[in-house]
N, C-alpha and C positions, 0 to 999 in steps of 0.2 A: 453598558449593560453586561456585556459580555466581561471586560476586569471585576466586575461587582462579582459574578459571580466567582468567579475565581479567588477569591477571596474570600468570599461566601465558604468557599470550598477547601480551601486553606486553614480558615481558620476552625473549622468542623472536623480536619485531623490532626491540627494543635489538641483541640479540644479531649478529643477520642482517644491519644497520646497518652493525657495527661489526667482522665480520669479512669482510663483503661488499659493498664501497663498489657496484664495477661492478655486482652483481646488485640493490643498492636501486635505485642509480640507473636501472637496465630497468625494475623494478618501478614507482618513481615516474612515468617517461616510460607506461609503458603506461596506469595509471591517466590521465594527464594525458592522454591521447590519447582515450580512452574519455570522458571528459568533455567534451576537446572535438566529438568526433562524436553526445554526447548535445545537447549546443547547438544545432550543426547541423542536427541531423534536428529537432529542436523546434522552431528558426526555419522550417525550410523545409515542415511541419505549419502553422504559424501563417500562414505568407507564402500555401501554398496554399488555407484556408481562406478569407484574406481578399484575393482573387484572384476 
């Protein structure tokens, strides 16, 4: 049950991909954004620690 979905779930952002360039690519950017102000707040954490 649990691989089905997985797959289920795989192939719904094959799909989303490949009929939705502009909405992956927001999707991409958002996540890419998110990671990088997880960076940031973890450098500036670590910077104020050792400050």
């Amino acid at each position: 049950m649990k691989k089905a979905l997985i797959w289920i779930l795989i192939g719904f952002v094959i799909y989303f991909l490949v009929t939705s360039p502009d909405g992956a690519a927001g999707f991409v950017e958002t996540i890419w954004d998110f990671i990088l102000d997880l960076f940031e707040a973890m450098a500036d954490f670590l910077e104020s620690l050792l400050s």
